[in-house]
C-alpha positions as CSV (number, residue, x, y, z in Angstrom):
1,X,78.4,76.4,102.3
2,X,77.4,79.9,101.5
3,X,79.4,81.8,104.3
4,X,78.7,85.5,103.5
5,X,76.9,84.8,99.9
6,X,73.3,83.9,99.6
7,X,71.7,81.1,98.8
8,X,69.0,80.1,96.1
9,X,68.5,76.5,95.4
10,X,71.2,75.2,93.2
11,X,72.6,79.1,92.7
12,X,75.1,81.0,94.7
13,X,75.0,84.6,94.5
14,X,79.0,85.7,95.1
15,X,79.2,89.4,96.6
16,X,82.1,91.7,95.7
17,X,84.8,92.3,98.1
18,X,86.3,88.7,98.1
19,X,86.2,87.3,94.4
20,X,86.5,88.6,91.1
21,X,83.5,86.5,90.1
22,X,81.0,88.6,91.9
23,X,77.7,89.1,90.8
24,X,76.3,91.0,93.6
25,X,78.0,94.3,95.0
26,X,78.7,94.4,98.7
27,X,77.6,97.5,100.1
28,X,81.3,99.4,100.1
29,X,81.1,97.9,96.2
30,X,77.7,100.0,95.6
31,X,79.7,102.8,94.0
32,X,80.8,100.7,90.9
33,X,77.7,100.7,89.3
34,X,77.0,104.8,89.5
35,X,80.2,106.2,87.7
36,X,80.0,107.6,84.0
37,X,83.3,106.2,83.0
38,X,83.1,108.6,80.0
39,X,82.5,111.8,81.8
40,X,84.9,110.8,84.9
41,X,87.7,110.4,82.4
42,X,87.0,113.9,80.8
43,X,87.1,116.1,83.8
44,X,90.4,113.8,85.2
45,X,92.2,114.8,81.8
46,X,91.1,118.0,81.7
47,X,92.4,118.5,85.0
48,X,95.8,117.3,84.5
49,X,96.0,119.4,81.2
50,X,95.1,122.3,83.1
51,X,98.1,122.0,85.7
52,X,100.3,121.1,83.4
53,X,99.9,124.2,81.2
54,X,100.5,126.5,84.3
55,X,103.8,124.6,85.1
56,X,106.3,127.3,84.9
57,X,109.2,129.3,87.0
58,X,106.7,128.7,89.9
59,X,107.7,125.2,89.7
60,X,111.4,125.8,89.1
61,X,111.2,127.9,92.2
62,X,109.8,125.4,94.1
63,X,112.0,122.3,93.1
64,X,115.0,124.3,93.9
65,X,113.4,124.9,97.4
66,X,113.0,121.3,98.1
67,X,116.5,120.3,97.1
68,X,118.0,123.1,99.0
69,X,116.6,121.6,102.2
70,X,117.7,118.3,100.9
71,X,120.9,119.2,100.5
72,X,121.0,121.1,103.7
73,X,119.9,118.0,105.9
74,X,122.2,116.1,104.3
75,X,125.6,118.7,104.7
76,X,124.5,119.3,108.7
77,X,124.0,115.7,109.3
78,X,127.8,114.7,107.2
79,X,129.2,117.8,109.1
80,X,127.9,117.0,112.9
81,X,127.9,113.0,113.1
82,X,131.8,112.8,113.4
83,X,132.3,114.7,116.7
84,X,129.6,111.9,118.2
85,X,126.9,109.8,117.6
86,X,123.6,111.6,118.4
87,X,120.4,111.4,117.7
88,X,120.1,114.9,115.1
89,X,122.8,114.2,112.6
90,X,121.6,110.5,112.5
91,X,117.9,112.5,111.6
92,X,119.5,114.9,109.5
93,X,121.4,112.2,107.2
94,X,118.1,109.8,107.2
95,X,115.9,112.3,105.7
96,X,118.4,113.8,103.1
97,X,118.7,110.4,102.0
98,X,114.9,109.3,102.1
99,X,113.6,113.0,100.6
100,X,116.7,113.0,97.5
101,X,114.7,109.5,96.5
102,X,111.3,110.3,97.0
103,X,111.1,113.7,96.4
104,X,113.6,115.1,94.1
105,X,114.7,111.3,92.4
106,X,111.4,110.5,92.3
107,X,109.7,113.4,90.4
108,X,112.0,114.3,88.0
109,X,112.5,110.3,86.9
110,X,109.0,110.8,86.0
111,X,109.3,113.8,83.5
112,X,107.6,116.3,86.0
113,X,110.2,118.7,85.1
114,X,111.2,118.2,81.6
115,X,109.2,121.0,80.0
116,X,109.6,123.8,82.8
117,X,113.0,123.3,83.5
118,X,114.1,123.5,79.8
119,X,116.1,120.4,80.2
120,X,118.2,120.6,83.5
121,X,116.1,118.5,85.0
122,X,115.7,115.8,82.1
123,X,114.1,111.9,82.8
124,X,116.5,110.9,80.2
125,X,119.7,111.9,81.9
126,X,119.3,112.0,85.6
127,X,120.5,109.7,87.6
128,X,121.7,107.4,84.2
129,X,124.1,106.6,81.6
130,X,127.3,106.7,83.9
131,X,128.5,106.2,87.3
132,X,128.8,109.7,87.4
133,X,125.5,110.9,86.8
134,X,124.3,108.6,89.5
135,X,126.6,110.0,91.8
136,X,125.9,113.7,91.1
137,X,122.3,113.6,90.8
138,X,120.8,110.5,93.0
139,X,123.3,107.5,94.4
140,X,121.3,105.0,96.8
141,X,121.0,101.6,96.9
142,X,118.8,100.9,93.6
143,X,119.9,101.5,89.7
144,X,118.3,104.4,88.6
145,X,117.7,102.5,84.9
146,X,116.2,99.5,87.1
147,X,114.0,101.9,89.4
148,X,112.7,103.5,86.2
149,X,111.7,100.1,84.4
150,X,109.9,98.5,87.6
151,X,108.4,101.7,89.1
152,X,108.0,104.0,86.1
153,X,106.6,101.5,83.8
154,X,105.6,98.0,85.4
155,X,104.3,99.5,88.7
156,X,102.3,103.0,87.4
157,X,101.0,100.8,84.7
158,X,100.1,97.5,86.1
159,X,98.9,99.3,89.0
160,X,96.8,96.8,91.0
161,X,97.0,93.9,89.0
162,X,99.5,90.6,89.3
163,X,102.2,92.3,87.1
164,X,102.3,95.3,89.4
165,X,105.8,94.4,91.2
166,X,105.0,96.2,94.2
167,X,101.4,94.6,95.1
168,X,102.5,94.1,98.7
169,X,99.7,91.5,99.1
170,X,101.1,89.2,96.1
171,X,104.5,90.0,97.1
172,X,104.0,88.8,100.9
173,X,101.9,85.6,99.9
174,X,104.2,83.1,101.4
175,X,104.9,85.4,104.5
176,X,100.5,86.0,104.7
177,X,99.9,82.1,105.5
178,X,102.5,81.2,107.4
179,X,101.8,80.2,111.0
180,X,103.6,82.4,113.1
181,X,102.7,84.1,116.2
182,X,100.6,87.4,116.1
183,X,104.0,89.4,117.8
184,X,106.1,87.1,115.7
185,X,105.0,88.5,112.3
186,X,105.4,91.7,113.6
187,X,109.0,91.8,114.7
188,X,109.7,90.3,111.1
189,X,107.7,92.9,109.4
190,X,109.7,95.7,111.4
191,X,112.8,94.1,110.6
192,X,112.2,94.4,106.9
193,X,111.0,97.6,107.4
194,X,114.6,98.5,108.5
195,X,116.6,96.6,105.5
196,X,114.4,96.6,102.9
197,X,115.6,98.8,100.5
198,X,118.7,97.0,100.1
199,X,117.3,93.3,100.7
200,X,114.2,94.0,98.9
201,X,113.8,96.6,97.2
202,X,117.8,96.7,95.4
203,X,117.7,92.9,93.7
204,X,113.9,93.2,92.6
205,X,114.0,96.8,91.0
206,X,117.4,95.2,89.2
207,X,115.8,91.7,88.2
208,X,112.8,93.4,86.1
209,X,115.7,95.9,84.7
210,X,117.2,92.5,83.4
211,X,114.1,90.8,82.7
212,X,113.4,94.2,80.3
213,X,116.7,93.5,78.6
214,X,115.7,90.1,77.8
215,X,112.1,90.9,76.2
216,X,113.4,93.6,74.1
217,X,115.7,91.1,72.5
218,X,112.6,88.8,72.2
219,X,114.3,86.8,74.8
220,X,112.7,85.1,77.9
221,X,114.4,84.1,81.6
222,X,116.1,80.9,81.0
223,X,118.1,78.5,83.5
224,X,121.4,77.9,82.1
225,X,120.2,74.6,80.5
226,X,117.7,77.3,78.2
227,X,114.7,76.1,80.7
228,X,112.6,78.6,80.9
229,X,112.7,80.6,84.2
230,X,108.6,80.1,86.1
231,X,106.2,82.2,86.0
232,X,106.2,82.2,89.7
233,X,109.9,83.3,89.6
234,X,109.3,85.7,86.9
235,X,106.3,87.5,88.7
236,X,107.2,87.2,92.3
237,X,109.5,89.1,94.7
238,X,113.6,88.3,94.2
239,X,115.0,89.6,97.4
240,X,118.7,88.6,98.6
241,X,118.2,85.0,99.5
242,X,120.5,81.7,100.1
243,X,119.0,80.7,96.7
244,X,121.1,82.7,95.2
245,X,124.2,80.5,96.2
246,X,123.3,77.9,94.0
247,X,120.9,77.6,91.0
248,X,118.4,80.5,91.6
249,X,121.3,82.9,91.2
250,X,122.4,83.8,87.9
251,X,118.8,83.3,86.4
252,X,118.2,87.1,86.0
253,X,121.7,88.3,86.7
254,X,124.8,87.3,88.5
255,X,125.8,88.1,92.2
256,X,128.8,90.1,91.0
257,X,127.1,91.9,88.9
258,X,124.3,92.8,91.1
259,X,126.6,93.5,94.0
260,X,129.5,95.3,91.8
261,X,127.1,97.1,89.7
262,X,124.0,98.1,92.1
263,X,124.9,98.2,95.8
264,X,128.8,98.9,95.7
265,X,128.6,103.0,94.6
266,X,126.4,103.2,97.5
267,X,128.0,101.3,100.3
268,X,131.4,103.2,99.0
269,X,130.3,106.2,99.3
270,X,128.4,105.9,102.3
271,X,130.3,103.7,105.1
272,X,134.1,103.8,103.2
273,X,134.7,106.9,101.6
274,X,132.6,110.1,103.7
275,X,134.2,108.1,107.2
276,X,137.4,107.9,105.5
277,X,137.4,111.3,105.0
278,X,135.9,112.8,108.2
279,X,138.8,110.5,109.6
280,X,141.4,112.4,108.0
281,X,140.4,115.8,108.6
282,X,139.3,114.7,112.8
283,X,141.0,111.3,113.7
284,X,139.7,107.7,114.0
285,X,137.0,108.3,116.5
286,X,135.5,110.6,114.0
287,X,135.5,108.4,111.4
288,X,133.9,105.7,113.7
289,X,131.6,108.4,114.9
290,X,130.8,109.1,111.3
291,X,130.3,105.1,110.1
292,X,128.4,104.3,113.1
293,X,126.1,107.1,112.4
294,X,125.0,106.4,108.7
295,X,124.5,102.7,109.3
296,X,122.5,103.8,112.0
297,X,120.5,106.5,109.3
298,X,120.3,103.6,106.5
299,X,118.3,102.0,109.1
300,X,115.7,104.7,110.0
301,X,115.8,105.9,106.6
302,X,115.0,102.8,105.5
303,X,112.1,102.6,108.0
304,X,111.0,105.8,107.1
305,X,110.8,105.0,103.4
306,X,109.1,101.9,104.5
307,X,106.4,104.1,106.0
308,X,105.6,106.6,103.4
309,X,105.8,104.6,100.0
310,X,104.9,100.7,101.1
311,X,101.9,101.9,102.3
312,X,100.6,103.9,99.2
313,X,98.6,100.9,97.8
314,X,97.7,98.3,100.6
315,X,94.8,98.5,102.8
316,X,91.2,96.6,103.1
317,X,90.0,99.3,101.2
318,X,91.8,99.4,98.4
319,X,91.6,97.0,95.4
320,X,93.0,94.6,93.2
321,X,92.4,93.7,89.5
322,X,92.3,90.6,87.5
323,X,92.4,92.1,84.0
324,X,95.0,94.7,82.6
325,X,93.6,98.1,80.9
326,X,94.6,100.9,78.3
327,X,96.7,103.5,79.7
328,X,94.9,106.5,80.7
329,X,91.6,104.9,79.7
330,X,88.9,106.0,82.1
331,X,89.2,102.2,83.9
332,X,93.3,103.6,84.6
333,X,92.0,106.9,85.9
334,X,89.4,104.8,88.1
335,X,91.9,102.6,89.0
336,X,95.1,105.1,89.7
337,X,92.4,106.4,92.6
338,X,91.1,103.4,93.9
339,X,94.1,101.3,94.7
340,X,95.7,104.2,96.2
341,X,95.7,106.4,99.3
342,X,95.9,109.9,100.4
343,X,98.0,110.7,103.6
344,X,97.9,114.4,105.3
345,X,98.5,117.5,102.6
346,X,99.7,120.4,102.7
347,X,98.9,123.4,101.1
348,X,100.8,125.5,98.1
349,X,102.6,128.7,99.1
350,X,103.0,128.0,102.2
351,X,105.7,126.7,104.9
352,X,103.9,124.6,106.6
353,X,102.6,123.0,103.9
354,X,106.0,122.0,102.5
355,X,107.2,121.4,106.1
356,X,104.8,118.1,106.5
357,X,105.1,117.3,102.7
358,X,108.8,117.2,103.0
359,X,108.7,114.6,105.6
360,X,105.7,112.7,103.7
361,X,108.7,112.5,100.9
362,X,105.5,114.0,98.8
363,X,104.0,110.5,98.3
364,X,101.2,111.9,100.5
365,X,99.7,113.1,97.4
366,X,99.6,109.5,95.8
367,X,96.3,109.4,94.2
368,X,97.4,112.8,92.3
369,X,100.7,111.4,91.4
370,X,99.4,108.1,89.7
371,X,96.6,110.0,87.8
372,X,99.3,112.3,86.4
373,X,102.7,110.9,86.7
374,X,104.6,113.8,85.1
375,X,103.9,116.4,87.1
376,X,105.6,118.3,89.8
377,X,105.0,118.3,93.2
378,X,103.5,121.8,93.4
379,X,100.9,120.7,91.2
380,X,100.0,118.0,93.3
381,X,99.3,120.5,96.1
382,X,97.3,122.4,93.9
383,X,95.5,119.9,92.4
384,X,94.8,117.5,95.2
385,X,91.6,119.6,96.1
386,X,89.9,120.0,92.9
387,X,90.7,116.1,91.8
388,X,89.1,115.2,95.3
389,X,86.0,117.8,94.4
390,X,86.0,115.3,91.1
391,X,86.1,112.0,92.8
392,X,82.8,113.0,95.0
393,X,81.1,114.3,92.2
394,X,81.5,110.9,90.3
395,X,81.1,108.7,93.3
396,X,84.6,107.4,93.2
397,X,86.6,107.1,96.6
398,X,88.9,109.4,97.6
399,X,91.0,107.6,100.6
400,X,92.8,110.1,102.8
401,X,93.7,108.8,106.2
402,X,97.1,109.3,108.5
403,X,100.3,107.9,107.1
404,X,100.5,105.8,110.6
405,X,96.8,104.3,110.6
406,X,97.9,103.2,106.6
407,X,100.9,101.6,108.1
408,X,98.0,99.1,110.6
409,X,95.9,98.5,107.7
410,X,99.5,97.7,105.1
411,X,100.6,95.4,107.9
412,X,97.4,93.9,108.5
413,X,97.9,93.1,104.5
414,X,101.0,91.6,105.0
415,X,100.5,89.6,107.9
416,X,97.9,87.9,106.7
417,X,95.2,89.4,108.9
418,X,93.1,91.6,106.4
419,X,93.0,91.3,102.1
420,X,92.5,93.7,100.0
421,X,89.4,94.2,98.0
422,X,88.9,92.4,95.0
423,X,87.3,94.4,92.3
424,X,84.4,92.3,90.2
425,X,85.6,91.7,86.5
426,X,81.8,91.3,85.7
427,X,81.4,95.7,86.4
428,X,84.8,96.5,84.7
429,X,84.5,99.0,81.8
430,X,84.9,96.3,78.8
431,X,86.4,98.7,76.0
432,X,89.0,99.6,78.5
433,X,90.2,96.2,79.0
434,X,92.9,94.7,77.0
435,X,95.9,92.0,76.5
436,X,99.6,93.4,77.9
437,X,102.0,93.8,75.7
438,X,104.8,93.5,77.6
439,X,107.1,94.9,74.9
440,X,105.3,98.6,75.0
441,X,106.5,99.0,78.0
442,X,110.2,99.2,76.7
């Protein structure tokens, strides 16, 4: 049975898109074979040397900007949900919470402002090291050490690949062949959507935090008889489960640790202590005003975040990789683009511009961002032009579509209905292609 291959006699001709065992590009595929790896890589690097050399007070200017209207959604919401519950305060408080993660958390755990902020704005003490700093500079309901491990290192650099913990379609795998109801998957997909950041994403950033502990011991994940954890368990999602009531539970950590430790500060702060407060000061309907109205902006903040991060690398059109590669090799540049996605941009200088980025949590200028990692979102305006220019010139795809038509094609991943692309290990770039070392990533 040849289905969409071709047939010769005893030989099967597999075309790209569904295998990594292709011989034969597809059509969409045809682009492998024209890119110069070589010359590709030298015009993305000189690119992102470029913007980084011009990083300066512009920058500085820019951050402090973004984390004055952070700050200012976040006071208006805290100092208008008490008196009732209403649909602009509940706004207000989701989006100082979604855009203090993306925007500000995310970019300066990344080292885009090391350099030009001369240390105020450090990777190696924001957000880490105490309870404090994590309440001062970014408290939500992940570890900042944990989101650093399995975003900063495993995701940026596995990008694509099985060990990328945030490959939606590997992560949903179960979920994809189940046999629910078109409308059934859905509904479960939207609930998620609204919890997932605390049921999802909370335990799994924590569990490769732990699993990093381990290897940089020389340990591995063991069951408390020294059996070694799975692979499967190693490797696939960890969210809040009933497994963790019996043996599953302690394998990477323990549920008083994890609960004490990661989700506590945050639910403190949040639904105890700011109610608490605005109850004191304006009576107890306040302080139910004030409760009710931050669960309900966990939930759309939640769902917001769902919207503009999920859907950064999932889509039909985007690709998946069987081998791992050599940081900043010209297969990770090529790679950075093609398994991610554009959404709308905005452009530098100007209000507008920062207007729709600021609500895109600036992870609409994804492809930029995983190229060069430590860079600041003003760069990213700037440079999201000339690295497009780039990408044509070399034949490599540039995907830019709406925020809400990635959303259709990410849940069309995770239901089951669509798979991403697989790319064909036969046209990787062989010198680029190499064993992990799991360690190096410590």
């Amino acid at each position: 049975m040849c289905a969409s291959d071709t047939c010769d006699g005893n030989t099967v001709t597999l075309q790209s898109g569904a295998s990594f065992e292709a011989t034969k590009l597809a059509p969409e595929d045809e682009w492998i074979a024209k890119v110069d790896h070589a010359a590709f890589k030298e015009d993305v690097k000189n690119l992102g040397k470029a913007m980084a050399e011009q990083q300066g007070p512009d920058d500085m200017a820019h951050l402090r900007k973004i984390i004055r209207w952070q700050r200012g959604c976040s006071i208006v919401g805290m100092l208008t949900c008490w008196y009732c519950i209403n649909p602009i305060s509940i706004y207000l408080l989701s989006l100082g919470i979604m855009t203090r993660w993306a925007i500000i958390g995310h970019h300066v755990c990344h080292g885009g402002f090391d350099k030009c902020s001369k240390g105020e704005y450090s990777r190696f003490k924001f957000g880490v090291g105490s309870i404090y700093r994590r309440c001062v500079d970014w408290l939500d309901w992940m570890l900042v050490e944990a989101w650093n491990v399995e975003h900063n290192q495993m995701h940026h650099y596995c990008l694509g690949e099985d060990l990328d913990p945030d490959l939606v379609e590997q992560n949903f795998a179960k979920f994809r062949y189940m046999q629910l109801p078109y409308l059934a998957k859905r509904v479960v997909v939207a609930l998620m959507a609204l919890t997932w950041k605390w049921y999802y994403y909370a335990p799994n950033t924590f569990k490769q935090y732990k699993i990093h502990e381990l290897r940089r011991k020389g340990k591995v994940p063991t069951f408390a008889d020294g059996t070694p954890v799975p692979q499967q368990d190693v490797l696939g999602p960890w969210p809040i489960s009933i497994e963790w009531l019996g043996k599953a539970g302690p394998i990477f950590f323990t549920n008083a640790e994890f609960f004490l430790r990661v989700l506590a500060p945050y639910f403190v702060r949040q639904f105890v202590v700011i109610p608490a407060l605005l109850g004191l000061c304006f009576g107890r309907t306040a302080a139910i005003n004030a409760c009710a109205s931050f669960v309900l902006a966990d939930l759309l903040t939640n769902a917001h975040s769902f919207l503009v991060i999920v859907t950064n690398h999932a889509g039909d059109d985007l690709y998946r990789f069987e081998r791992h590669c050599e940081a900043r090799s010209a297969t990770y540049y090529m790679r950075q683009c093609v398994s991610s996605v554009n959404f709308a941009t905005g452009k530098p200088h100007t209000f507008l511009g920062d207007l729709n980025d600021f609500h895109h949590g600036w992870l609409n200028y994804q492809i930029e961002h995983h190229m060069w990692p430590d860079l600041s979102m003003l760069s990213y305006q700037k440079s999201a032009p000339l690295l497009k220019a780039i990408c044509e010139k070399h034949h490599v795809p540039y995907i830019q579509h709406s925020v809400f038509w990635r959303l259709k094609k990410t849940v069309d991943i995770i239901a089951g209905d669509a798979s991403m692309r697989k790319f064909p290990s036969a046209w990787e770039n062989q010198v680029d292609l190499t064993a992990l070392d799991r360690n190096a990533m410590g």
